[in-house]
Every structure is written in structure tokens, then in C-alpha cells.
C-alpha positions in Angstrom: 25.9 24.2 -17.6 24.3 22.0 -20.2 24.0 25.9 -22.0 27.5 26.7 -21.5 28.5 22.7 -22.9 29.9 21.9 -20.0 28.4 18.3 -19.8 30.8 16.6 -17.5 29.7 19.1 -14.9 25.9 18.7 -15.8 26.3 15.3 -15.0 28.4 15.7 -11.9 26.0 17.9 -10.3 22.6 15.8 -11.4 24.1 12.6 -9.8 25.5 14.1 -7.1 22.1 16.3 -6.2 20.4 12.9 -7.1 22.9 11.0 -4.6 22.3 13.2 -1.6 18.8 13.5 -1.8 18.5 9.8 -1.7 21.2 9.3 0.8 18.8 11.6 3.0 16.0 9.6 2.3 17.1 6.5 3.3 19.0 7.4 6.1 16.3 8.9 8.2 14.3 5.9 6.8 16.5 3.1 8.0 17.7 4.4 10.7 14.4 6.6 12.1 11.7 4.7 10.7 12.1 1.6 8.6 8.4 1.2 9.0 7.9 4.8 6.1 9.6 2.4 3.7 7.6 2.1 0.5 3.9 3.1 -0.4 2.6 2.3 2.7 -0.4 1.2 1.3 0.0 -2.6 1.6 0.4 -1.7 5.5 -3.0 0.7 5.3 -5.1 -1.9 3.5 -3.5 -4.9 6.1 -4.8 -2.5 8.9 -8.2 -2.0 7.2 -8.2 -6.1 7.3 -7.9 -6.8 10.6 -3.7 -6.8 10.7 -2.5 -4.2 13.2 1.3 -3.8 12.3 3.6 -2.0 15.1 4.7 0.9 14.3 3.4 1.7 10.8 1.1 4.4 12.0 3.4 6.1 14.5 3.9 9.9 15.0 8.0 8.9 13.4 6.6 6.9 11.0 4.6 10.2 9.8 7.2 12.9 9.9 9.6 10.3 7.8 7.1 9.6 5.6 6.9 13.3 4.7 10.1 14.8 4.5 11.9 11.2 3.3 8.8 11.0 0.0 10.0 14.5 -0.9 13.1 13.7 -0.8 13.1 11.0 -2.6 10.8 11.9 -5.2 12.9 15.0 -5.6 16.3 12.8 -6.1 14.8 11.8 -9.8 14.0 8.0 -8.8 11.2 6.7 -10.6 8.6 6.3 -7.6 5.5 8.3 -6.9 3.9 10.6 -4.2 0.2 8.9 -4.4 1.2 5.8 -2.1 3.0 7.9 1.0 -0.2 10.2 0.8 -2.5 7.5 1.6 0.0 6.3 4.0 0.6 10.1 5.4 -3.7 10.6 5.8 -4.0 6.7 7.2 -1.3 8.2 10.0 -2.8 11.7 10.4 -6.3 9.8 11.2 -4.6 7.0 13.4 -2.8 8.9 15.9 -6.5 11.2 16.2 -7.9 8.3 17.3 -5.9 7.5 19.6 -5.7 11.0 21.4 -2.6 12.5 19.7 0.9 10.8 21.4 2.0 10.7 24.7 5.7 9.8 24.0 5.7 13.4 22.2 3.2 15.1 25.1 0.9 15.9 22.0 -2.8 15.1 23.1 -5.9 16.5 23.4 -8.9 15.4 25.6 -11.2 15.8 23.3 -10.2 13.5 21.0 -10.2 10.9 23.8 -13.7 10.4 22.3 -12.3 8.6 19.6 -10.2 6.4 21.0 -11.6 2.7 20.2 -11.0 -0.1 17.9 -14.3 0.9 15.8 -13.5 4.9 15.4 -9.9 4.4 14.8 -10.4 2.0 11.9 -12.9 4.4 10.5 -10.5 7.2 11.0 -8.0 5.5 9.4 -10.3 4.5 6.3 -11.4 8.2 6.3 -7.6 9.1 6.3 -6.8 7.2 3.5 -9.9 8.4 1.4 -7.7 12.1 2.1 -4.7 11.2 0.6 -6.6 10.0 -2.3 -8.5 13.2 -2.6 -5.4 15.1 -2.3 -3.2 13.0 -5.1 -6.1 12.6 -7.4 -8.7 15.1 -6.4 -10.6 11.1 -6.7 -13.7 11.5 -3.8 -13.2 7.7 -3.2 -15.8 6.8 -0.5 -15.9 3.2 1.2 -19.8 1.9 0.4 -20.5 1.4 4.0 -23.3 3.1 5.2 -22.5 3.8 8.9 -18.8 5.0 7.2 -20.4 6.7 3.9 -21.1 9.8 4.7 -17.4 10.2 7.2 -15.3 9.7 4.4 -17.5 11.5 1.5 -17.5 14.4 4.1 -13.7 14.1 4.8 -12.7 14.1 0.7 -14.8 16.6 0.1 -13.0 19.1 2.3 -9.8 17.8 0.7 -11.4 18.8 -2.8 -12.6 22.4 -2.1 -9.3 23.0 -0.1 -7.4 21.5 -2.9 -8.8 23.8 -5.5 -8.6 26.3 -3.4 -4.7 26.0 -3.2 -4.3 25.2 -6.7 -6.2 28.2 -7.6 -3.9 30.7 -5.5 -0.9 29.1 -6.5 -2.1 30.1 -10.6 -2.1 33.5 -9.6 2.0 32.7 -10.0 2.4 33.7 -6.2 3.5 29.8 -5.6 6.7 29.4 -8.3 6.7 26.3 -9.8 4.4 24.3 -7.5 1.8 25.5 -9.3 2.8 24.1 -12.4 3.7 20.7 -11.8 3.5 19.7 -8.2 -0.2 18.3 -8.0 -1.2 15.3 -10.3 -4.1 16.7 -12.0 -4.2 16.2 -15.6 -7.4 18.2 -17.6 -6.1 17.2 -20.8 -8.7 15.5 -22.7 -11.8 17.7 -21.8 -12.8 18.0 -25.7 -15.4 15.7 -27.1 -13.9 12.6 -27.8 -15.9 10.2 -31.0 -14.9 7.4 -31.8 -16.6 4.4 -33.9 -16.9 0.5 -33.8 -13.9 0.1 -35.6 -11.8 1.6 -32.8 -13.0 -1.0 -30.4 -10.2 -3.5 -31.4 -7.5 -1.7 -31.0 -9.0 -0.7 -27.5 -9.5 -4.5 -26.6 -6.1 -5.4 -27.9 -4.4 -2.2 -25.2 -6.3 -4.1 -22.2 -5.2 -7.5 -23.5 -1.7 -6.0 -23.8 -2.0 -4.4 -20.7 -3.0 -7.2 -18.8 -0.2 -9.1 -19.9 2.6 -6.6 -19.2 0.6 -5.5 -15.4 1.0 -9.5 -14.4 5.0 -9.7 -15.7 5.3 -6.2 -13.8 3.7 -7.7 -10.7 5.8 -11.1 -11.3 8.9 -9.4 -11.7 8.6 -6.7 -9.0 8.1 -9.8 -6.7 11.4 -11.4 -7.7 13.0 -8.1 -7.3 11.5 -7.7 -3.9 13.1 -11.1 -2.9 16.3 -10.2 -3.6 16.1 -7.0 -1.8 14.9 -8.6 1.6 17.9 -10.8 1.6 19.9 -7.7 1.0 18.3 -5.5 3.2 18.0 -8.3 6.7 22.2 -8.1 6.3 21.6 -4.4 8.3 21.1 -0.7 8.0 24.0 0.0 6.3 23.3 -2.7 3.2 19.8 -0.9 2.5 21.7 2.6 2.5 24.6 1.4 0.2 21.3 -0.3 -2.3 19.7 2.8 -1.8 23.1 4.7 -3.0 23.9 2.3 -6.0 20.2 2.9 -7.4 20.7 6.4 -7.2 23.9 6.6 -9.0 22.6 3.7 -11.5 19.4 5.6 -12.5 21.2 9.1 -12.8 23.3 7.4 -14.9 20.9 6.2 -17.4 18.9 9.3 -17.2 21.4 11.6 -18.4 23.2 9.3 -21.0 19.6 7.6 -22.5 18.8 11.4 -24.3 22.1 11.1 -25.9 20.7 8.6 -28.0 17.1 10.6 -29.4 17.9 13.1 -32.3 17.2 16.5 -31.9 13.9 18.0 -33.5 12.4 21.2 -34.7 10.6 23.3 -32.9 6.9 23.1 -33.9 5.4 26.4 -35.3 2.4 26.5 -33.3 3.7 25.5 -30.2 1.6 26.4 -27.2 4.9 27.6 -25.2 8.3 28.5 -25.7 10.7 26.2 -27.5 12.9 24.8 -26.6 12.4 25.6 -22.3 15.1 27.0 -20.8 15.1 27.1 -17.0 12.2 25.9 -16.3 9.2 22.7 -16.2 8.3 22.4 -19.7 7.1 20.2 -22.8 10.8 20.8 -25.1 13.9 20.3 -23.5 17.0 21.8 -25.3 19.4 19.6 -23.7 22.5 19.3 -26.4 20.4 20.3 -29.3 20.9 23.5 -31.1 18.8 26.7 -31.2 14.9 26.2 -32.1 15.5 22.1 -31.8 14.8 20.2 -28.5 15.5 16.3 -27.0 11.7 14.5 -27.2 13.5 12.0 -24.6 15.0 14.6 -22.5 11.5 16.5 -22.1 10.2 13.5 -20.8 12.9 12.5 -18.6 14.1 16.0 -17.2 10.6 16.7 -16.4 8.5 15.8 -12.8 6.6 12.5 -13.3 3.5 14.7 -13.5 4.3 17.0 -16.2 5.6 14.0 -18.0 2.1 12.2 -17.8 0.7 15.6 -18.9 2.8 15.9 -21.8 1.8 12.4 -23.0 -1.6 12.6 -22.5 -2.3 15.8 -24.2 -4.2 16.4 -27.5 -2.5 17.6 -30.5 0.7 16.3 -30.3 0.7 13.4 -32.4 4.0 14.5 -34.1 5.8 15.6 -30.8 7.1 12.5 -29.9 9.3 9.7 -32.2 8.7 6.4 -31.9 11.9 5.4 -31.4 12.3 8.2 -27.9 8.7 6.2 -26.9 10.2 2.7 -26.9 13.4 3.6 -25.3 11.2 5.8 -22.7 8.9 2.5 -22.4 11.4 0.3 -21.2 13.1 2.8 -19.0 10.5 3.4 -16.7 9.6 -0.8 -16.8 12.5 -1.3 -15.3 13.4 1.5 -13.1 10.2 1.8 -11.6 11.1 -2.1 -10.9 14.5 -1.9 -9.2 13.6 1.3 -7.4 10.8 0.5 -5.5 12.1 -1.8 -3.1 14.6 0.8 -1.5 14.7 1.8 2.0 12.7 5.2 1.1 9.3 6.5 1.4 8.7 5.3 -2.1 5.1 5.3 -4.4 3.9 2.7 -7.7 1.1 4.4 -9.0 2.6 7.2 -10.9 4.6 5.6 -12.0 2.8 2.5 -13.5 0.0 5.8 -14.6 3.7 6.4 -16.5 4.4 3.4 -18.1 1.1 2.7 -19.6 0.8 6.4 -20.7 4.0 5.6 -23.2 3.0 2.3 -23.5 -0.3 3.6 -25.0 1.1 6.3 -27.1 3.3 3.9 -28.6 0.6 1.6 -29.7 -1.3 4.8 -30.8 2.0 5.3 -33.0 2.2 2.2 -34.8 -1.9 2.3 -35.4 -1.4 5.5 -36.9 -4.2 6.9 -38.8 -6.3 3.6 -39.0 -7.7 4.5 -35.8 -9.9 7.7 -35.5 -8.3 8.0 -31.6 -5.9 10.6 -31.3 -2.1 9.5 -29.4 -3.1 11.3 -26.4 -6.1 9.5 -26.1 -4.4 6.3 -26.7 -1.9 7.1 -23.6 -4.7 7.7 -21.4 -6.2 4.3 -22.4 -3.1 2.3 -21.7 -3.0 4.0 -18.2 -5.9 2.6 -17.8 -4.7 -1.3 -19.0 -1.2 -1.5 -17.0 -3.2 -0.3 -14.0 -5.8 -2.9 -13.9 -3.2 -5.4 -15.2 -1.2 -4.4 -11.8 -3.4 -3.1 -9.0 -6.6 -4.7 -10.4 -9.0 -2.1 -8.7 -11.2 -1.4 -11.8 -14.2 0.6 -10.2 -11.6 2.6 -8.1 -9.2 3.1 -10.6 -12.4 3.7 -13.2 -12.8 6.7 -10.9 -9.4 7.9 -10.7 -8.8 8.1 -14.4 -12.0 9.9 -14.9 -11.0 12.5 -12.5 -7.4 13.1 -13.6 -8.8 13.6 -17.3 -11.7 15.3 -16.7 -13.9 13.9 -19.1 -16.8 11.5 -18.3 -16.8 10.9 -22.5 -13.9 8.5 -21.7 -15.7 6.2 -19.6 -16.7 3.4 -21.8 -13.4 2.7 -23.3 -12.0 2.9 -19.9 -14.2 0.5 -18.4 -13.1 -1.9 -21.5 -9.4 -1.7 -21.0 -10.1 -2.1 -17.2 -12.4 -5.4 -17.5 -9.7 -6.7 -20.3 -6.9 -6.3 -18.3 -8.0 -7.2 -14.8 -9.2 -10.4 -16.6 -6.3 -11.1 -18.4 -3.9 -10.3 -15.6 -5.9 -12.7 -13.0 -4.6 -16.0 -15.0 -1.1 -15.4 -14.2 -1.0 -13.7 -10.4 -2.4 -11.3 -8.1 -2.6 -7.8 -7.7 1.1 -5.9 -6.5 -0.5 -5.1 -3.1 -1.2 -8.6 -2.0 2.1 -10.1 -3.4 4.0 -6.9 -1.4 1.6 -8.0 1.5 2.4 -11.7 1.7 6.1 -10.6 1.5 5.5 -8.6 4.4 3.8 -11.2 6.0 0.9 -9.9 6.5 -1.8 -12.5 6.5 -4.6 -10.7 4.8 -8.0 -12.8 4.6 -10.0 -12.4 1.3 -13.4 -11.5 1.1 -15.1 -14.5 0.4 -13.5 -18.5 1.7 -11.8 -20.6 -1.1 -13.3 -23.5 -2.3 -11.1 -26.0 -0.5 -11.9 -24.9 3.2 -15.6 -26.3 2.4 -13.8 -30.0 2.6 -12.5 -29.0 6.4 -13.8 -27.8 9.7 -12.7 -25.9 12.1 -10.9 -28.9 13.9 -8.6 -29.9 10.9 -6.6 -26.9 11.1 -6.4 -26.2 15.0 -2.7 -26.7 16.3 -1.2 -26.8 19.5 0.0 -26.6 22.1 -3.0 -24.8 23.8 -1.8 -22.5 27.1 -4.9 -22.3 29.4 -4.9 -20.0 32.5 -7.3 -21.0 35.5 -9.2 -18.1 36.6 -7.8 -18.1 40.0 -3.9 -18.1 38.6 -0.2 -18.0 40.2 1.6 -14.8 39.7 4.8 -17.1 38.6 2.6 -19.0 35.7 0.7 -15.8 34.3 4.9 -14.3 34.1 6.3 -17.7 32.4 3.5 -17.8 29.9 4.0 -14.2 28.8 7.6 -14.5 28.6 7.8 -18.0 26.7 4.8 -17.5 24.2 4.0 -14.6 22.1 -0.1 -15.3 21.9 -2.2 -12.4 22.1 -5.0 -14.2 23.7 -6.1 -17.1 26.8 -8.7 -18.9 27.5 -9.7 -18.8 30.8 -11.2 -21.9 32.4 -12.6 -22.5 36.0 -12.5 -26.1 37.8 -13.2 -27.3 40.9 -14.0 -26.0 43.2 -15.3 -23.1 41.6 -17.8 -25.3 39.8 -18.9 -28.7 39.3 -16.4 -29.7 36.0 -14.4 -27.6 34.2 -16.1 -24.8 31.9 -14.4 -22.2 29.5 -15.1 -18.6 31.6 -13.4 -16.8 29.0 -10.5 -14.7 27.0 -7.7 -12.5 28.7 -5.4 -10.7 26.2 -1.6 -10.0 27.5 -1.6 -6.4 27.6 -4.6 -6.5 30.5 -2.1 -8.6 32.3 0.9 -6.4 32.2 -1.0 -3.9 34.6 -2.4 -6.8 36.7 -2.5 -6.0 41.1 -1.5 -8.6 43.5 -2.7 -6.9 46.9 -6.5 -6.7 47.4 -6.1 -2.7 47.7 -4.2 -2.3 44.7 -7.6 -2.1 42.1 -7.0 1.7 44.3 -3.8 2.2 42.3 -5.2 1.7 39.1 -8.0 3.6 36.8 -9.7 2.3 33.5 -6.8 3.9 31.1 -4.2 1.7 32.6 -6.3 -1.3 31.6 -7.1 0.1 27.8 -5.8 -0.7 24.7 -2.3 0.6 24.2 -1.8 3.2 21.4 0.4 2.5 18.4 4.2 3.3 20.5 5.2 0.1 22.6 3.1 -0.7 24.9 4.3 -1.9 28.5 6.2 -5.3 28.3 6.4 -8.2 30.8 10.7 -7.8 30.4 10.5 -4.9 31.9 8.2 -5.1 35.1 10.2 -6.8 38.3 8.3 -8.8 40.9 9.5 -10.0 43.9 9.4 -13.6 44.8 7.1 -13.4 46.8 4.8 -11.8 44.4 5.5 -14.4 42.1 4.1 -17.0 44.9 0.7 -14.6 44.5 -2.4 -15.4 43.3 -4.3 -13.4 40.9 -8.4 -13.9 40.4 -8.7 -13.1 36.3 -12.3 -13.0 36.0 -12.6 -8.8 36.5 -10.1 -8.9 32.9 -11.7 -11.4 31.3 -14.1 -11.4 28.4 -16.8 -13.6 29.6 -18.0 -13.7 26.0 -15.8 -14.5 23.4 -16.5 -15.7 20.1 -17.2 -19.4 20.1 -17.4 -22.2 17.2 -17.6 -25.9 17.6 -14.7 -28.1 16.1 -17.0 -29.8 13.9 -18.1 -25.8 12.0 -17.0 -25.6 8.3 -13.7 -23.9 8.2 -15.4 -21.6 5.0 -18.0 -20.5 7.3 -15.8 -19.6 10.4 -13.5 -17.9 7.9 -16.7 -15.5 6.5 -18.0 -15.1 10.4 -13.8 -14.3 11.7 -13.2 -11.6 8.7 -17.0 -10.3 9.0 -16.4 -9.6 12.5 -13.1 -8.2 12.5 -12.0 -10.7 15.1 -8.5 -11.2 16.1 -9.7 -15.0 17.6 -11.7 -17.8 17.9 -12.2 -20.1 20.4 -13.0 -23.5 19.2 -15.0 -25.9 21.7 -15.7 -29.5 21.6 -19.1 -31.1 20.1 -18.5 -33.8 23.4 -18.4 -32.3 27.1 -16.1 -35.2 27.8 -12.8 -33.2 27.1 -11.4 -29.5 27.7 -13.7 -27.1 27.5 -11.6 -25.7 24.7 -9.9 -27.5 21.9 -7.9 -24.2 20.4 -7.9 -20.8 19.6 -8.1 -19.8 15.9 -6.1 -16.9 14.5 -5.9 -15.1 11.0 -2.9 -17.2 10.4 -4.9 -20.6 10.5 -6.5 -19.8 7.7 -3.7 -18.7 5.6 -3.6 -21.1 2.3 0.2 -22.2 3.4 -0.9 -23.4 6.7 -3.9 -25.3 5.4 -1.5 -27.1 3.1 1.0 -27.6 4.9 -1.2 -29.3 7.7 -2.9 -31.3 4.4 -0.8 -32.1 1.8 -3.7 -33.9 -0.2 -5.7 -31.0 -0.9 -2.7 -29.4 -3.3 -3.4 -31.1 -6.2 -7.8 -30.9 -5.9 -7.0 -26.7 -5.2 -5.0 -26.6 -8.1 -7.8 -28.0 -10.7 -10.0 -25.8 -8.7 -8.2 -23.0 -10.0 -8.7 -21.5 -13.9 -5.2 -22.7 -15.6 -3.1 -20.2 -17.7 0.6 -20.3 -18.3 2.0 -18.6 -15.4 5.5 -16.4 -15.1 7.0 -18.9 -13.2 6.4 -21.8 -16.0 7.5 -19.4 -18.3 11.2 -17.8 -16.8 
């Protein structure tokens, strides 16, 4: 059409293709699966921490997560693929370890083997280390030695099987999948020099980088705000936001290349200009013969060939400045708006995008006062927005590496890293833990902040405290379940069963659900009834009926009980029983009292007790003394 000059219709059929594809997307999303919304990777590294969300590793969660990412990728929203292939290996790995799914009659005995807390967190790690492998061909491996050689094991299969692929699919038997469908990018494998006197302008892309990653992350927060109060209305509000970004960014797409002036040909051009009918570098769109649209080759193009294109060598004079800046700002603020949507949606590629331009662009106004080529320059500024955004400099040191191919690069990219990560960490914290603490996700650093060395355990401890005896009335176990929503109870015996009362141990609800009342029902029951439920709904107390005179029961909980939980006294340093609680992996804490005069418990400590907003809301005082704790820069919110 755009051949024939029938523009009108061009544009018809891009937004309405684009409008469909999304209208898929976030339809079998919101109304399957809202759990396949986004990357997926804020719920895979809250797993990997201790935070078991329902739902987000489900067998439904997986099949949206597949067809509604290619969908949506395919609808021409700025998002990217690398997220919902974490989040698609994370899910493959979960639901082997816990024996396939029994909603769906898919399981295997065999993998029975595997079904514990320990191997499915593994699995799940391993999982994720896949869908790394298979975005970035990246063999990412966890440095835990027990884990080490699972995951190298598992990425390198992905690798070999990867190349294999990508090597059939050369032979042109694949179409265009071979040519654009994998994010690989061997662009820069000549020798790369350059001199002191490039340093600066290096230093100045992470500094640049860092600045622009930290008002990404500050505005994609905001952004993500609004969106939540949007998207709590119902179903139908996140398809109609879904819709309206569609149409919006289809919109600007096709109108933005309007604005670029059409440029010749080059002579030496590796491929034929300007591409007709196909992925390519030169887009004709309304220019005349031997002329094509430098905007329109990057914006009609996948994300990946887009990256390609602006990271190659030798193309200094492809691209003008003025098609850079307007392409810059595009994808800022796209890839802003469209993440939040109800759709199996990515950030890398497309921050990996907007650092590419941004990079190129510097490399443009340097110009020849640097001995770097443009191409060079992109891959650089990659580099900055990413650890100005994610701030995973070793992993993402690795990730550049391999999508470049050239081990050369490696100083200047750990420069721009360091920079920008630095830079980036006066102002606020990486995307995934802002995305995760909207999600609510309580996720417990690796170390304990300063503060929790002025408290102990007892400061933070609230109430009130729901005890069971270990001899309990059917009626009381029932009213507790139904009025409370703790995942744990301590278990105490009294007289007579011993001299004063003593803490026997923890129960958790779901060994309860299952619980017999006769003294031959243990006959009914076997040891999978009493294990930990997979990740569909388990059974619920709602939905099992007792009699009243089963309520009037008695139950012994001893044979459910843990008889050796995790203990701490109420006068421990809250820092240390943070480090013991996340070094552990636990999911509680029983706090006891220094005097045998009182309870044999005082409280039961949860991830959430040691989530900054609690501490300070239980102790105002401590605002101010964290604050001068803290290294002062101007942040966004001082700033907007």
C-alpha cells in the first residue's frame, strides 16, 4: 500500500493489525491470567527471596505468558521478549517440581522426586538461568556451589540447542525468523582501540546514563501508580488502557517518520536499498526510488533488528541526528506508558533500545574528536541506561559481552556500568524493586539496614498472638482459620500435660485443612494429603463442612506440629534475626521471652516485620536518624 501511495489504508491496516493483536493479548491476560502481566521477573526474583505469590507459576499463567508475549510483542508496542522468558523458564521449572499439574491430569511419578521446597526453588533458579540463555545466549549461573553446576548445566543445553536452531534456520528453511527473531547482536567483533582521551566521553555516557536510568525508573513508578488505580476499577478498564495504548502508539509510529527527510541510498550498502517487503536496515516508506526514511528503518523494524542496526560498524553516516533525537524520546516514553498494560509485557529490550540511540546520539555530537566509532558508542550507552535502571552490573557486564561478541569491549563497559549504577543509586532504586514494592511484595535485602541495629526483636512484634493448645477444639482450630489469614501457630501445652505452660511448637493452616476427628481416621489419610500444596489452590477451610458435633471434637496437634521451629529471644538485635530469617529462607520466627514468667511465646515474626514502613510506622523517631544515615542527593521527587 505504502508502494501503491495509498497511505490512509497503510495506516488503517497497521493500527488496526496493531489493535487486535493487543486486544488478544490483554484479553486472555485479564481475563485468563492477570498473573502473565508484565515481565514476570519482579514475581521470579520475589520467589527466589522467600515470597511465594499464588498463581504466578501456574500451568495458565504459562500458556498466557506465551501466546499473550507474542502477541503483544507482535502488535508493535514498545516492550520486550527477555522478561516473559525468564518468567516462561521460572514456570516450565516450577510446575517440574512439583510433579506436573493435577487440575490438567499432567504428571509424572518420576518427577515426584523433586517435589520440595529446596528442589523447587532450585528449579526455578535453574529455569530462569534458561530463559536467560535463550534471550541472550548469556550462561548466567547463580555462584552457589550446591546450585553451580544445575544451572551452568541447564544454560548450557540452552546455548548448544540455541545455535543449533539458529544455524538451521540460516540455511533460509525458517523465513524470517532467522533474521530477526533471536536477540543476538555480533556486531562489533573487530578489534576495537581506543586511547586515554576517549575515556571522558565514556565517563560522561555512564554519568548521563545514570541520570536518565534513575528518571526512567522514577517516572515508570509514577506511571505505574496511575495504572493500578485504573486497572482495580475491573477487567474491562485494563482492556480499554490496553486498547487506547495501542491505538496511541500506532499513531505516533506511523506519523513520527513523516517528519525525517528522505536520504540516498549509500553506494556501498551491504543490502538492498531501499527494502522492499521485507526486515531490513532502509525503509522506503514515502521516499522516492534509491532514497529511504532513517526513522522509518528503525521504527518499522523488530526491536532486534533495530538494536542491530544501531549498533553496527560503518554506519556513522546512516543515521541524522535529528531521526536519533526524535527516535530517543520516542522509545523514553513509549516504553514508559506501555509497560504497565494488562499484557505479557518485557523492559529490557527495550531500555537495551533506548540507550543504544541514546549512545549514538552522543557519538554524533562528539563527532570525530573521539577515536570511537557511533556503533561503538550505542553499545556503550546500552550499557549506562541499563545500569542506571536495573543496576545489575556483573550480570548485565555479561549480557553485553555476549550480545556483541567481543571481550575487547569489556573495560569500557565495566566503566559505564560502575558510573551509572553509582550515579543512579543517589536518586532511587533499581525498576525491579520499585515494581516489587508496588506489587507488594516484601522482599528482604541482603544485608540489614543500619537502623535495625538500635531495635530488637521485641520492638517490632505486634499483636494479637492466636495460640492453639496442643490438645484443641474442632470449633476453635475452624474460627481461627476462618477469621485470620496467618500462615503459622504456635502450639503450646499446659496443664496437665506438663508442669507450666511450654511452647511445643508450629502448625501451618494447610496441615489443618486435612485434619481427622475419629481415632481411625489417620486410616483415611496418606503422607500426600498432608504435603505442601502445589501452586493451583489448595484446599480451603470455606469449603469443608463439619457437623456440630464434629465441631464439639477434639483434635491432639502434636503428630502436625513442628516440634522445632526457629526460635529468638525478644531481647536479639532485630539486624541479626533479619540476616539469620533471609539466610534461612524462613517464612517465621517465633520470638520467646528472656523471663519464664509470661507466655511461652511473645510473637511470631514474618518478612513483613521487617519491612522499612512497618519499622517506622511502629517508631516514628527513627525517620529522621535513617535519613542522615542515608548518602543525600537531590532526588526526583524534590525535583518534579
Amino acid at each position: 500500500m505504502m508502494l501503491a501511495r495509498k497511505f490512509l489504508a497503510a495506516f488503517l491496516v497497521f493500527t488496526a493489525s496493531n489493535f487486535v493483536l493487543t486486544l488478544f493479548s490483554s484479553v486472555i491476560t485479564a481475563l485468563i491470567s492477570p498473573e502473565a502481566a508484565g515481565s514476570g521477573i519482579p514475581e521470579v526474583k520475589a520467589y527466589l527471596n522467600g515470597v511465594d505469590a499464588p498463581g504466578i507459576f501456574s500451568l495458565r499463567t504459562l500458556l498466557v505468558k506465551i501466546i499473550g508475549s507474542i502477541s503483544a510483542v507482535a502488535s508493535s508496542l514498545h516492550i520486550g521478549k527477555a522478561g516473559p522468558m525468564v518468567h516462561t523458564g521460572a514456570c516450565v521449572a516450577a510446575l517440574m517440581g512439583q510433579g506436573g499439574s493435577k487440575k490438567y491430569r499432567l504428571t509424572w511419578k518420576w518427577l515426584q522426586f523433586f517435589k520440595n521446597d529446596q528442589d523447587r526453588r532450585d528449579l526455578v533458579t535453574c529455569g530462569s538461568a534458561a530463559g536467560i540463555a535463550a534471550a541472550f545466549r548469556a550462561q548466567l549461573v547463580v555462584w552457589r556451589g550446591a546450585l553451580l553446576w544445575r544451572a551452568f548445566f541447564t544454560t548450557t543445553v540452552v546455548a548448544i540447542v540455541l545455535r543449533a536452531l539458529i544455524d538451521f534456520c540460516f540455511t533460509g528453511k525458517c523465513g524470517l525468523f532467522g533474521t530477526g527473531g533471536l536477540i543476538m547482536f555480533d556486531v562489533t567483533s573487530a578489534n576495537v582501540t581506543y586511547h586515554l582521551v576517549d575515556v571522558p566521553p565514556v565517563f560522561l555516557l555512564g554519568v548521563i546514563g545514570g541520570i536518565l536510568g534513575s528518571l526512567y525508573n522514577f517516572l515508570l513508578e509514577k506511571v505505574l501508580r496511575i495504572y493500578s488505580l485504573i486497572n482495580e476499577k475491573g477487567s474491562a478498564y485494563k482492556i480499554l488502557l490496553a486498547c487506547s495504548i495501542s491505538i496511541f502508539t500506532s499513531c505516533l509510529l506511523f506519523g513520527l517518520p513523516w517528519l525525517a527527510s528522505c536520504q540516498t541510498c549509500p553506494i556501498d550498502a551491504t543490502e538492498a536499498c531501499p527494502t522492499i517487503g521485507r526486515s531490513g536496515n532502509y525503509k522506503k516508506f514515502q521516499c522516492p526510488p534509491n532514497h529511504y526514511n532513517d526513522l522509518a528503518s528503525l521504527i518499522f523494524n523488530t526491536n532486534d533488528d533495530a538494536i542491530k542496526n544501531l549498533f553496527s560498524k560503518n554506519t556513522d553516516a546512516e543515521f541524522h541526528l535529528s531521526s536519533m533525537f526524535i527516535f530517543f524520546v520516542t522509545c523514553f516514553f513509549l516504553s514508559i506508558i506501555s509497560y504497565g498494560i494488562v499484557a505479557p509485557t518485557g523492559l529490557f529490550i527495550p531500555v537495551i533500545l533506548i540507550g543504544a540511540s541514546y549512545g549514538r546520539l552522543v557519538g554524533m555530537l562528539i563527532g570525530s574528536r573521539s577515536n570511537l566509532n557511533h556503533g561503538l558508542f550505542a553499545v556503550l550507552g546500552s550499557a549506562s541506561l541499563l545500569g542506571g535502571s536495573m543496576r545489575m552490573t556483573v550480570s548485565l557486564c555479561v549480557i553485553i559481552l555476549e550480545l556483541t561478541n567481543n571481550l575487547l569491549l569489556l573495560p569500557l563497559i565495566m566503566l559505564v556500568l560502575l558510573v551509572s549504577k553509582t550515579i543512579a543509586d543517589g536518586f532511587n532504586r533499581n525498576i525491579y524493586d520499585l515494581i516489587m514494592k508496588l506489587k507488594g511484595f516484601p522482599y528482604l535485602k541482603a544485608h540489614a539496614e543500619p537502623y535495625m541495629r538500635q531495635l530488637t526483636v521485641g520492638d517490632v512484634v505486634t499483636g494479637p498472638l492466636q495460640l492453639f493448645n496442643g490438645i484443641e477444639k474442632v470449633s476453635n482450630i475452624v474460627h481461627a482459620l476462618r477469621t485470620t489469614r496467618h500462615n503459622g501457630f504456635p502450639v503450646i501445652d499446659e496443664p496437665p500435660l506438663s508442669v507450666s505452660p511450654v511452647l511445643f511448637g508450629l502448625v501451618l493452616p494447610f496441615l489443618l485443612t486435612p485434619v481427622p476427628t475419629g481415632t481411625d481416621d489417620f486410616n483415611q489419610f496418606t503422607a500426600v494429603d498432608f504435603a505442601k500444596k502445589g501452586l493451583g489452590n489448595g484446599d480451603k477451610i470455606e469449603d469443608i463442612e463439619l457437623t456440630e458435633e464434629e465441631m464439639e471434637m477434639f483434635v491432639d496437634l502434636h503428630p502436625f506440629t513442628n516440634a522445632s521451629p526457629y526460635t529468638v529471644v525478644e531481647t536479639m538485635s532485630l539486624a541479626k534475626a533479619c540476616i539469620l530469617f533471609r539466610e534461612v529462607g524462613l517464612r517465621h520466627l517465633l520470638v520467646i521471652p528472656k523471663f519464664s514468667s509470661r507466655l511461652p511465646v511473645v510473637g511470631i515474626l514474618t518478612r513483613h516485620d521487617f519491612m522499612l514502613e512497618h519499622i517506622l510506622g511502629m517508631h516514628p523517631f527513627l525517620i529522621n536518624r535513617w535519613k542522615r544515615l542515608k548518602i543525600q542527593f537531590p532526588c526526583w521527587d524534590k525535583i518534579f
